[in-house]
LONU-813820 format. One record per residue: residue number from 1; residue in three letters; x, y, z of N, C-alpha, C in turn. Coordinates in steps of 0.001 Angstrom, whole numbers. Example, Ala and Ser with C-alpha at 12.3 -4.5 7.8 and 13.67 -1.06 7.14 Angstrom:
BEGIN
+-----+---------+---------+---------+---------+---------+---------+---------+---------+---------+---------+
! num ! residuo !    n_px !    n_py !    n_pz !   ca_px !   ca_py !   ca_pz !    c_px !    c_py !    c_pz !
+-----+---------+---------+---------+---------+---------+---------+---------+---------+---------+---------+
!   1 !     ala !   13190 !   -5690 !    7800 !   12300 !   -4500 !    7800 !   13200 !   -3300 !    7800 !
!   2 !     ser !   12850 !   -2250 !    7080 !   13670 !   -1060 !    7140 !   12900 !      30 !    7870 !
+-----+---------+---------+---------+---------+---------+---------+---------+---------+---------+---------+
This chain:
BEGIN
+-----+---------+---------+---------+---------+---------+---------+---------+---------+---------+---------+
! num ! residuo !    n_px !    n_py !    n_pz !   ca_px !   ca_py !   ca_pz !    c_px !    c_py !    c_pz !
+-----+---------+---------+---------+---------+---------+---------+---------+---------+---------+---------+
!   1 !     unk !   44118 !  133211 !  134052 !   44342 !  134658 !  133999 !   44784 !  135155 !  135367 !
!   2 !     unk !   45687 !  136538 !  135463 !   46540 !  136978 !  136551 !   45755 !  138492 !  136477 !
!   3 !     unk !   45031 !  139119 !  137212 !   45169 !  140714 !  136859 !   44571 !  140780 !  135393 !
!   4 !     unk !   43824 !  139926 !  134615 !   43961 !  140499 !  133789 !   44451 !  139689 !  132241 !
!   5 !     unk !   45515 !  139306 !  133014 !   47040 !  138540 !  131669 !   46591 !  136916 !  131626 !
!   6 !     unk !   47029 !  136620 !  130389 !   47269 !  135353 !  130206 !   48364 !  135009 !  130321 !
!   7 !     unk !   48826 !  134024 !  131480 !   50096 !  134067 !  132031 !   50064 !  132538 !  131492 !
!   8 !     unk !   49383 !  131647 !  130909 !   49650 !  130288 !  130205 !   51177 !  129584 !  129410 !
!   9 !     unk !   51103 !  130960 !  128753 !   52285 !  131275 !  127326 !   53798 !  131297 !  128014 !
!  10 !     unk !   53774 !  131608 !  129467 !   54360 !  132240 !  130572 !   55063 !  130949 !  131146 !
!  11 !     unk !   53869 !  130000 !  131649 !   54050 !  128905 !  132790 !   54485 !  127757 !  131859 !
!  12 !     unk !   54195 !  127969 !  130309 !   54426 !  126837 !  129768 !   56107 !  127329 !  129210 !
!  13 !     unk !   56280 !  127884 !  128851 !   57759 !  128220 !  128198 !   58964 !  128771 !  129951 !
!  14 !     unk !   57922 !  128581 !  131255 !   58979 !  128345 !  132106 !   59536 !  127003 !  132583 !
!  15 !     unk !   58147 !  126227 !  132361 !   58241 !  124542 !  132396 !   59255 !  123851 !  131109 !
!  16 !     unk !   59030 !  124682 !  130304 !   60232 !  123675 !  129311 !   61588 !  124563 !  129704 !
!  17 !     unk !   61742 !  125874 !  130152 !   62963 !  125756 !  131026 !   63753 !  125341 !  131577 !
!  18 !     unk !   62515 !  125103 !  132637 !   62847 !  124015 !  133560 !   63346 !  122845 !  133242 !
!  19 !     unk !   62960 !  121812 !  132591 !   62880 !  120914 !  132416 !   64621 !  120984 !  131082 !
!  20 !     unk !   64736 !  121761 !  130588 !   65572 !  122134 !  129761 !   67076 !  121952 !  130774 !
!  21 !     unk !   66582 !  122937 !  131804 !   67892 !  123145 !  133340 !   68427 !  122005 !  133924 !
!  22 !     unk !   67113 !  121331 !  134220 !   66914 !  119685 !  134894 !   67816 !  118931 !  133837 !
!  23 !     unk !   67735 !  118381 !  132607 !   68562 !  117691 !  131431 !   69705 !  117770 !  131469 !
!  24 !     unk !   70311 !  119651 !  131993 !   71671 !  119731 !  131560 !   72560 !  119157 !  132586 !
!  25 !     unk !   71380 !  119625 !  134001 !   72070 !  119197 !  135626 !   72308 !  117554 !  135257 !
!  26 !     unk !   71474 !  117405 !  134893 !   71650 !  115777 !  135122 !   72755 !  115034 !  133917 !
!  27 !     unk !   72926 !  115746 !  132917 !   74279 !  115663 !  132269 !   75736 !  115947 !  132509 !
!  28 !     unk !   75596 !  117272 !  133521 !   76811 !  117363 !  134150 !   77019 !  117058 !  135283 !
!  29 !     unk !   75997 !  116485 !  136182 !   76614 !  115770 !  137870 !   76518 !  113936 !  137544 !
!  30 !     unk !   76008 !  113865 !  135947 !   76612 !  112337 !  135178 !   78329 !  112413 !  134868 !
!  31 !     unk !   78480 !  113519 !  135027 !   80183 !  113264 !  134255 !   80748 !  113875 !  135457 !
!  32 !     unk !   80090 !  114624 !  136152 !   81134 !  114829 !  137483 !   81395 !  113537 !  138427 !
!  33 !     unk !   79935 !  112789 !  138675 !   79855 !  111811 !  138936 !   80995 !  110347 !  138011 !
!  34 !     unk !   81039 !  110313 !  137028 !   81477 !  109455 !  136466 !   83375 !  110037 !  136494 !
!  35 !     unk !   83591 !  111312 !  136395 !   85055 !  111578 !  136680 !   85315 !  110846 !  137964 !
!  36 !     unk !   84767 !  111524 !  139561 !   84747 !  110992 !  140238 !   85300 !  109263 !  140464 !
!  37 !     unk !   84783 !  108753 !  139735 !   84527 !  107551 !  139631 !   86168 !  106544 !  139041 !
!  38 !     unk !   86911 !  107576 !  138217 !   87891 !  107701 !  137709 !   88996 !  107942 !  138125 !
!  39 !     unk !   88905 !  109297 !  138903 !   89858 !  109101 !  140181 !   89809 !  108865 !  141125 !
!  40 !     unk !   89011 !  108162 !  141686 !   88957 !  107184 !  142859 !   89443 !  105572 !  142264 !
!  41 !     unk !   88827 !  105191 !  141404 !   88852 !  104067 !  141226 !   90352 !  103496 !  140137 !
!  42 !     unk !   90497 !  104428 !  139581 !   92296 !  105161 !  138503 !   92236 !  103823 !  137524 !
!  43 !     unk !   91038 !  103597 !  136949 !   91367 !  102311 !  135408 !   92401 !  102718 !  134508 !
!  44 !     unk !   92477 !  103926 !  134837 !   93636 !  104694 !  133969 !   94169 !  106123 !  134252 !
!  45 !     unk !   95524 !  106729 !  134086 !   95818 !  107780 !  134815 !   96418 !  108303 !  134032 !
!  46 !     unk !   96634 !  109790 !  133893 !   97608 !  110894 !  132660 !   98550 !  110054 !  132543 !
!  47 !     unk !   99182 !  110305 !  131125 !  100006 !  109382 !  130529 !   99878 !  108231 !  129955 !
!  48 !     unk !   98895 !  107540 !  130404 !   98828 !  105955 !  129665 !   97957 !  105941 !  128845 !
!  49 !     unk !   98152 !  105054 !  128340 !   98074 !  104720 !  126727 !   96851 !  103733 !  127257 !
!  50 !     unk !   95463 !  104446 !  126547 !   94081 !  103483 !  126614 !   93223 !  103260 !  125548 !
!  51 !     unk !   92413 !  102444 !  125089 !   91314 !  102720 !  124048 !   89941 !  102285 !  124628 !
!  52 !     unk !   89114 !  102562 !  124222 !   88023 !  102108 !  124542 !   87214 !  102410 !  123213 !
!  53 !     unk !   85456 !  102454 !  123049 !   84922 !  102024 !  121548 !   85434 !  102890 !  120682 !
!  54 !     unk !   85351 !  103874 !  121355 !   85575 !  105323 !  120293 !   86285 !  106011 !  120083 !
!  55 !     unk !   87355 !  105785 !  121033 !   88825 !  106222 !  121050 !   90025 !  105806 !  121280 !
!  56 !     unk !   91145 !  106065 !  121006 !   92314 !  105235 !  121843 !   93563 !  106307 !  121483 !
!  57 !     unk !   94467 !  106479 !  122472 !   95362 !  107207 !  122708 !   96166 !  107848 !  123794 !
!  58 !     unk !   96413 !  108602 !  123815 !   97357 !  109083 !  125438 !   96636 !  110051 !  126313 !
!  59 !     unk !   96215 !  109720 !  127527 !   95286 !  110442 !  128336 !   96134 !  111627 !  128816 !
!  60 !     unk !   95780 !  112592 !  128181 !   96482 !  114148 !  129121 !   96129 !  114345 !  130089 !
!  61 !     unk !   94682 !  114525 !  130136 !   94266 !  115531 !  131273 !   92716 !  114484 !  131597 !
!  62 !     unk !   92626 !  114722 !  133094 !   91154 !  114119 !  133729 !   90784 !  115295 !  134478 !
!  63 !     unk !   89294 !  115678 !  134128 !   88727 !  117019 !  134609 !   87740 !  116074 !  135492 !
!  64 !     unk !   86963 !  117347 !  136262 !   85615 !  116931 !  136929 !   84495 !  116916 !  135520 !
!  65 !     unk !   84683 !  117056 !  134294 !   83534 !  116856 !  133461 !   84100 !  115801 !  132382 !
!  66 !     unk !   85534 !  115647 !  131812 !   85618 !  115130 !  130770 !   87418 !  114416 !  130668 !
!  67 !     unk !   87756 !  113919 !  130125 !   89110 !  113734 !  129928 !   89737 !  113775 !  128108 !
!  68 !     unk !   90768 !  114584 !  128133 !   91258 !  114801 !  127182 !   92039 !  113781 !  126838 !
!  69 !     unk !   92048 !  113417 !  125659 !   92994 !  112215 !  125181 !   93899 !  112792 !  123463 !
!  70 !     unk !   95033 !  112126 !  123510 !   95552 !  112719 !  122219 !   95683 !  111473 !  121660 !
!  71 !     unk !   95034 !  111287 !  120394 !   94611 !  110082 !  119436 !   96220 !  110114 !  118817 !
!  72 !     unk !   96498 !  108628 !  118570 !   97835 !  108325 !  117989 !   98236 !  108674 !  116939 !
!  73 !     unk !   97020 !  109606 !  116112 !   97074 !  110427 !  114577 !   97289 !  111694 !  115310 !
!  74 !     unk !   97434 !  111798 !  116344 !   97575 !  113455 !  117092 !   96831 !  114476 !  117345 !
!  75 !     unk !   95308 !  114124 !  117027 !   94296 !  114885 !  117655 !   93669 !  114839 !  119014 !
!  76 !     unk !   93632 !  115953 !  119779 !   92977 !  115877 !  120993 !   91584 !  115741 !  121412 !
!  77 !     unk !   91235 !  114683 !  121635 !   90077 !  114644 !  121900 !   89385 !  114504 !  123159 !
!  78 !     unk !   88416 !  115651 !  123224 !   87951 !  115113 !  124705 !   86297 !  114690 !  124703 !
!  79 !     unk !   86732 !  113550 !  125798 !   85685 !  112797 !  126058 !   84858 !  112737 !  126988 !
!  80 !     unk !   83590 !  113246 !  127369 !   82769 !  113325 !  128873 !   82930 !  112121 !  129264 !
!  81 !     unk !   83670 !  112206 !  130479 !   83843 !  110957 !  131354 !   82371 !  109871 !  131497 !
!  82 !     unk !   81096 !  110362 !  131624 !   80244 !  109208 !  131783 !   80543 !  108296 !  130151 !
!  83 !     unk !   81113 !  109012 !  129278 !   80902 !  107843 !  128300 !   82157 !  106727 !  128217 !
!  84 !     unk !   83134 !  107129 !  129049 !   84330 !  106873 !  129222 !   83528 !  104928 !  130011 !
!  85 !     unk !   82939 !  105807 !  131383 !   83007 !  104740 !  132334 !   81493 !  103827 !  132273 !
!  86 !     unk !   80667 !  104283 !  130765 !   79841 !  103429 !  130524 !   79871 !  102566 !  129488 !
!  87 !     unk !   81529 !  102553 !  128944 !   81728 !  101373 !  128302 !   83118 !  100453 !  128664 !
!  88 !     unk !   83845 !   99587 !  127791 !   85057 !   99179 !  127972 !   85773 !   99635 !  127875 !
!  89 !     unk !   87115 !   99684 !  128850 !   88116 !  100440 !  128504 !   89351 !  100137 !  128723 !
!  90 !     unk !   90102 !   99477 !  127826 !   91809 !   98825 !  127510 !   92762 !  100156 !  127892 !
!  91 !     unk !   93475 !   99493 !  129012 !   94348 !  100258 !  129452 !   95708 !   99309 !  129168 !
!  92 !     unk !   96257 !   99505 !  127616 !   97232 !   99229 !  127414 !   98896 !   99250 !  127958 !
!  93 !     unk !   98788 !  100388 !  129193 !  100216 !  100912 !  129337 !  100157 !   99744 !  130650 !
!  94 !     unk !   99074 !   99380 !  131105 !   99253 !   98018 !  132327 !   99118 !   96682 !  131583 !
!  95 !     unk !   99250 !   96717 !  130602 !   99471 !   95346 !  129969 !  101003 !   94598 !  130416 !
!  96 !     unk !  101253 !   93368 !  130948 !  102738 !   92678 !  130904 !  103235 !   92753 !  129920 !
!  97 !     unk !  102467 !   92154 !  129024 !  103198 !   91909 !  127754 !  102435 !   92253 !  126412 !
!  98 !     unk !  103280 !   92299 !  125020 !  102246 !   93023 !  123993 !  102755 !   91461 !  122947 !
!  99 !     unk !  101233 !   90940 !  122563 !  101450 !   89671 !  121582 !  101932 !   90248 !  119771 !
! 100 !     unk !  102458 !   88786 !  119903 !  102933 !   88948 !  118445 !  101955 !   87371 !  117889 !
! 101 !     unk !  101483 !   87656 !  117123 !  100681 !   86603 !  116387 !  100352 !   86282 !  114587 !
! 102 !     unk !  101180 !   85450 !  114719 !  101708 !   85334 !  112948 !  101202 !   83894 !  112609 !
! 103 !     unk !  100129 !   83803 !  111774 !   99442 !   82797 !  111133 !  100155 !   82885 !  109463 !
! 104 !     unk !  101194 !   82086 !  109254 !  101290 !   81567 !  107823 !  100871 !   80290 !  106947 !
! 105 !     unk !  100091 !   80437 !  105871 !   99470 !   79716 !  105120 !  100384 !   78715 !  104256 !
! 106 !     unk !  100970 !   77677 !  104208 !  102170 !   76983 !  103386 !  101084 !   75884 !  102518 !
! 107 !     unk !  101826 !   76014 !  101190 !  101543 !   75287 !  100224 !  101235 !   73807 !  100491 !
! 108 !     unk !  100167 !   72684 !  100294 !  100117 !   71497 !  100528 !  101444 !   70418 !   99350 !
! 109 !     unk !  101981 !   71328 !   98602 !  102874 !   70694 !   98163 !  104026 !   70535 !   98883 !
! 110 !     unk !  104266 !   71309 !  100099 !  105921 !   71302 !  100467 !  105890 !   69838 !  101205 !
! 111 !     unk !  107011 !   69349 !  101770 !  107335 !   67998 !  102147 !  107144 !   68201 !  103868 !
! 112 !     unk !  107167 !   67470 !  104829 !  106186 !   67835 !  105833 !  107362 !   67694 !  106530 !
! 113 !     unk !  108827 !   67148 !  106728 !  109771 !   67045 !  107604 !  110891 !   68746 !  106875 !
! 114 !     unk !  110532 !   68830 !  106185 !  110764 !   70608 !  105850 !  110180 !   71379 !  106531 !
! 115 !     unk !  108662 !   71279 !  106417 !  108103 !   72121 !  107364 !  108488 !   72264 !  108984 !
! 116 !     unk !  108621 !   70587 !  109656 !  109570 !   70452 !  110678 !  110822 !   71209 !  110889 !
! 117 !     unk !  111507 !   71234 !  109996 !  112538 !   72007 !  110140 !  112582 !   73194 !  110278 !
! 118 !     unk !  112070 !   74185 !  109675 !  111160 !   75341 !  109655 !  110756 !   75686 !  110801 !
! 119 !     unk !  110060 !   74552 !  111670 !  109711 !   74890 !  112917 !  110446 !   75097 !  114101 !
! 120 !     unk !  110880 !   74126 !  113432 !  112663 !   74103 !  115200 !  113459 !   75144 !  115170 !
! 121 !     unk !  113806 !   75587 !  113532 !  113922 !   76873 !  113223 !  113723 !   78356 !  113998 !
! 122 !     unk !  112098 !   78200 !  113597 !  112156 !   79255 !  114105 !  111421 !   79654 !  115871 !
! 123 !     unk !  111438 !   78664 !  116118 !  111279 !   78366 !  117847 !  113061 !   78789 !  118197 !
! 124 !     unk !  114180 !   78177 !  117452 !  115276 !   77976 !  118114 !  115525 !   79698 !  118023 !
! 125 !     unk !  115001 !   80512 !  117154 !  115459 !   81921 !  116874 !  114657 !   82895 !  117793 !
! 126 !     unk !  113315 !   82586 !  117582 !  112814 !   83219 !  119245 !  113436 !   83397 !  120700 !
! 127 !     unk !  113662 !   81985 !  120874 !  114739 !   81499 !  122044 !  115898 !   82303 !  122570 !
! 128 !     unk !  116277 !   83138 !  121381 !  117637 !   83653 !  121380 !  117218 !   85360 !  121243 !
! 129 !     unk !  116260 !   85884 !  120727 !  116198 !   86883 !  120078 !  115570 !   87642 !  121598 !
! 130 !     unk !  116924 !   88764 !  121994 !  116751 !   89227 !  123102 !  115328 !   90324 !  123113 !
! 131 !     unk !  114438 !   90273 !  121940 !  113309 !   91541 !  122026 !  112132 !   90455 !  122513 !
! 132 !     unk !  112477 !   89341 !  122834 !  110984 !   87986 !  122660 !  111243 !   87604 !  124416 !
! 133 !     unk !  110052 !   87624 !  124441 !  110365 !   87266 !  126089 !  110115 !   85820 !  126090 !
! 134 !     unk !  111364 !   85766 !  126780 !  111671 !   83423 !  126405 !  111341 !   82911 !  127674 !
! 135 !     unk !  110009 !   83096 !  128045 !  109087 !   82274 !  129009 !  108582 !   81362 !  128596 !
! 136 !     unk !  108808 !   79663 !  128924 !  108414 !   78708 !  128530 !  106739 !   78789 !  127481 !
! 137 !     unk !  105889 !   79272 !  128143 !  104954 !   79279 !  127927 !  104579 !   80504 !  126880 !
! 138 !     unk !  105413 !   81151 !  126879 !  104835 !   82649 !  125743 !  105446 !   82553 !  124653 !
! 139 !     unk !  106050 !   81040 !  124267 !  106736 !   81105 !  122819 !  105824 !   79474 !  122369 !
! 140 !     unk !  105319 !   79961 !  121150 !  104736 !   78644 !  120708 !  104956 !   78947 !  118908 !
! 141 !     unk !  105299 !   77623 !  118462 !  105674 !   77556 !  116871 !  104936 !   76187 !  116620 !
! 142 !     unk !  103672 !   76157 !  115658 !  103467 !   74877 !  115905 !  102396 !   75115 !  114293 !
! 143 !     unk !  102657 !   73451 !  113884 !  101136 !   73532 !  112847 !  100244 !   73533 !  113719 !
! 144 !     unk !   99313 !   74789 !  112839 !   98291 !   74594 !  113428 !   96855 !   73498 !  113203 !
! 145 !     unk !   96906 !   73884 !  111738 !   96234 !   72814 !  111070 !   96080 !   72295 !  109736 !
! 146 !     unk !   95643 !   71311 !  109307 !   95755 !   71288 !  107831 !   94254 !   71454 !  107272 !
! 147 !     unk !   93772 !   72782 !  106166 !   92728 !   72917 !  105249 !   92932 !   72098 !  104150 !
! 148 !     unk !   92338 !   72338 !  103313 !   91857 !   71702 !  102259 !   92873 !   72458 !  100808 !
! 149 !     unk !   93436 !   73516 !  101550 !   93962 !   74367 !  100865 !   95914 !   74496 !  100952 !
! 150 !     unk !   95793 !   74153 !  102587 !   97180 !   74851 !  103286 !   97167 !   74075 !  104217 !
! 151 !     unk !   98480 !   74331 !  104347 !   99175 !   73690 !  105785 !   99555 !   75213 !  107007 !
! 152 !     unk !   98473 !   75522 !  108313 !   98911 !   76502 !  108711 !   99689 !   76658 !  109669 !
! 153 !     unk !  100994 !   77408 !  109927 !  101784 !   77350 !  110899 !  101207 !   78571 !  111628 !
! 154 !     unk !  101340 !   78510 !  112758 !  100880 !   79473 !  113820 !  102185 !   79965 !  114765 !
! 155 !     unk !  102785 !   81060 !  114594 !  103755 !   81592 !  115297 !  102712 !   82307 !  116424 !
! 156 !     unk !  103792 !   82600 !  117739 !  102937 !   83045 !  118831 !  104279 !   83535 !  119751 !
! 157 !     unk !  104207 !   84778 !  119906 !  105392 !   85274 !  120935 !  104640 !   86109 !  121845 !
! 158 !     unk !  105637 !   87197 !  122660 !  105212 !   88390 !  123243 !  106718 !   89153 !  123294 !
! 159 !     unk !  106586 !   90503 !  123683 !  107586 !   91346 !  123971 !  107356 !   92216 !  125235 !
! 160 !     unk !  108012 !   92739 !  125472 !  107443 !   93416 !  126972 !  107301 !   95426 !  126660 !
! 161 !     unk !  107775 !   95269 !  125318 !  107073 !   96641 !  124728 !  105409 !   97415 !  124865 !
! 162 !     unk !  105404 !   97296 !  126285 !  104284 !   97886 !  126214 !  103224 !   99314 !  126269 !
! 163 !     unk !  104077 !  100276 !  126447 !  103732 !  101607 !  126539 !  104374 !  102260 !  125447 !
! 164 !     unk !  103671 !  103065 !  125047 !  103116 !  103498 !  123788 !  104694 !  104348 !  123533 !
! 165 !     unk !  105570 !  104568 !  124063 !  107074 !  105284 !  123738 !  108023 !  104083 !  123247 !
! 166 !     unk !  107754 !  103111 !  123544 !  107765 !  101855 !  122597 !  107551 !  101409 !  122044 !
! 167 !     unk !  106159 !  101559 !  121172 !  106055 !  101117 !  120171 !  106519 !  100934 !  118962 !
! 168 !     unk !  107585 !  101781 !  118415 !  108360 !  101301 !  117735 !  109355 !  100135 !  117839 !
! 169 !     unk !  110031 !   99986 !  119154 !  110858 !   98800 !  119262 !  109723 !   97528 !  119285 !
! 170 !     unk !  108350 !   97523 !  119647 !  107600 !   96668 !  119269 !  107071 !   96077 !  117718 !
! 171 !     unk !  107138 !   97059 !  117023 !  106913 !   96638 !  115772 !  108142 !   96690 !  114860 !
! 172 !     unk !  109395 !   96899 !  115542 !  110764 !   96343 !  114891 !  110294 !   95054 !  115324 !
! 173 !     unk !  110283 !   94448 !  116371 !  110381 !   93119 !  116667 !  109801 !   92298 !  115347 !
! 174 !     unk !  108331 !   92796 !  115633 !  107430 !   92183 !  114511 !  108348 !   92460 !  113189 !
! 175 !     unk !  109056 !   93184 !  112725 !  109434 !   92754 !  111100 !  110618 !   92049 !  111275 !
! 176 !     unk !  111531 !   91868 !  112252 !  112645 !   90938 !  112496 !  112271 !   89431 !  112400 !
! 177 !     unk !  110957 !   89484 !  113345 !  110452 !   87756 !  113460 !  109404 !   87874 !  111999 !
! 178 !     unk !  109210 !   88336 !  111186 !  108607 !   88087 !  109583 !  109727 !   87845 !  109213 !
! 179 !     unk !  110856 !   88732 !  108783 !  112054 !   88568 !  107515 !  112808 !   87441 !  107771 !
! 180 !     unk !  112960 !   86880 !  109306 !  113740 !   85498 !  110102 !  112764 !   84597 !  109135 !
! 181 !     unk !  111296 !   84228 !  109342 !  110739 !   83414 !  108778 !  110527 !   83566 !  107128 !
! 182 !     unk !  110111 !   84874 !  106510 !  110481 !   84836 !  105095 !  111964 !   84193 !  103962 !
! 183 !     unk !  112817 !   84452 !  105839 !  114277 !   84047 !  105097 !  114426 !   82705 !  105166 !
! 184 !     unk !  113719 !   81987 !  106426 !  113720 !   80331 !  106445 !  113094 !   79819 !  105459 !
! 185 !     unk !  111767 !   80137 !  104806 !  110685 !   79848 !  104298 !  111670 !   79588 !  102782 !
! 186 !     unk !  112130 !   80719 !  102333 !  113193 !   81045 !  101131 !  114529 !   79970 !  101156 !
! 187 !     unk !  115250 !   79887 !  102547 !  115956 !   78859 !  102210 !  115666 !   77409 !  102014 !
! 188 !     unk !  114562 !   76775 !  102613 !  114151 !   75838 !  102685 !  112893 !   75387 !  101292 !
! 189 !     unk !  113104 !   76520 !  100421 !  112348 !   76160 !   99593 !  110516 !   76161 !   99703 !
! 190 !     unk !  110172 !   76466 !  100622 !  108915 !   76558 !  101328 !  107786 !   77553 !  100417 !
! 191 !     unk !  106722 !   76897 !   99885 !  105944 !   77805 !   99123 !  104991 !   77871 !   99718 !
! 192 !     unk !  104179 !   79521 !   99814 !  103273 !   79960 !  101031 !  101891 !   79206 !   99563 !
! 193 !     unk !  100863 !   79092 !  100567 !   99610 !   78897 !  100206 !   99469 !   79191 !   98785 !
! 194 !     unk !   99386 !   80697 !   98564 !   98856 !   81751 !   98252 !   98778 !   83199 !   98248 !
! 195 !     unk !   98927 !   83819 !   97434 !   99650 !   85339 !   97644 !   98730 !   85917 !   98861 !
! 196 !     unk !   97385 !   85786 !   99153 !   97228 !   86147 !  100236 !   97145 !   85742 !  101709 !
! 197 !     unk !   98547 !   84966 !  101860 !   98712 !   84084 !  102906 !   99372 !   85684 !  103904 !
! 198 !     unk !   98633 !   85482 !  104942 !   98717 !   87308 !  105751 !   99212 !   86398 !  107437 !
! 199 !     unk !   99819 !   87753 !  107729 !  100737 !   87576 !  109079 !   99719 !   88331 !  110108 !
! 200 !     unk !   98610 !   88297 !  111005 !   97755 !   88934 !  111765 !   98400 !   88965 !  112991 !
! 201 !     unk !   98500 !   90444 !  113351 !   99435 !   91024 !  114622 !   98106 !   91771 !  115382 !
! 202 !     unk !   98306 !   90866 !  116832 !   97342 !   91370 !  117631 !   98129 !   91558 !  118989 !
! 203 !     unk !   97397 !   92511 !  119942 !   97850 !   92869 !  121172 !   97674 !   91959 !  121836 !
+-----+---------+---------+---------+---------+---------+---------+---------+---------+---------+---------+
């Protein structure tokens, strides 16, 4: 008691105030802190093209609390920088190169110096195809292995399409190097696995 008053009702609803004030400080000198952290250290800068768990898209804007990003469906989203720099984060627009990776499934009936052919094929068309970057090492056409089911060929390129105003000439590439091999596969008589013999395109 004060004078009189029960000032309890008082000290306790100023303490969860407090403590209310304390939470928010320490939420926003976490993301001032973690912006900070961002432009000093620049994993990524306006303009480039990044993802990380929960997002991925074109970074507009980096504040002292948060960074705005516009998702490749075209929504803006912004993100408080501590969550930015407390997880992983793919900064696609510094990538060299963007992979092309095509696993096809072929029938155990086809004849195995066909399949050879097929291969020289389509190694010899990579070689040439000015969107494929023809570095010894970034072009591979090879069986990969034989299941119980299939014989799998493993295509493996790259392109140097890597920022996101390219991506279309990147995924022309990818249906040029499918319809090249759908069209070898077709002349050579070549029967896939199985209707769900799938082409997996990764970065």
């Amino acid at each position: 008691y004060s004078m009189g008053y029960d000032i309890s009702a008082f000290v306790a609803s100023l303490s969860i105030g407090t403590a209310a004030l304390a939470f928010a400080a320490k939420d926003l000198f976490g993301n001032i802190f973690a912006s900070l952290i961002i432009l000093m250290d620049a994993p990524f800068r306006e303009k480039e093209w990044i993802a990380s768990k929960d997002v991925e898209g074109i970074v507009e804007k980096i504040t002292l609390r948060s960074t705005s990003i516009r998702t490749l469906s075209g929504e803006l989203v912004y993100v408080p920088s501590s969550v930015l720099t407390n997880g992983m984060i793919i900064n696609r627009s510094r990538n060299k190169k963007r992979r092309i990776l095509l696993t096809v499934k072929l029938a155990l009936e086809n004849n195995s110096e066909d399949i050879r052919k097929i291969i020289n094929e389509i190694n010899d068309y990579l070689r040439k195809d000015e969107d494929i970057i023809h570095e010894e090492s970034s072009i591979r056409v090879y069986l990969k292995e034989m299941t119980a089911t299939s014989y799998d060929l493993e295509v493996l390129c790259f392109t140097e399409y890597v920022d996101y105003m390219n991506a279309k000439k990147h995924t022309d590439a990818i249906s040029d190097v499918n319809l090249f091999i759908a069209d070898t596969l077709k002349k050579h008589d070549i029967k896939l696995a199985f209707e769900g013999s799938k082409a997996y395109i990764n970065y």
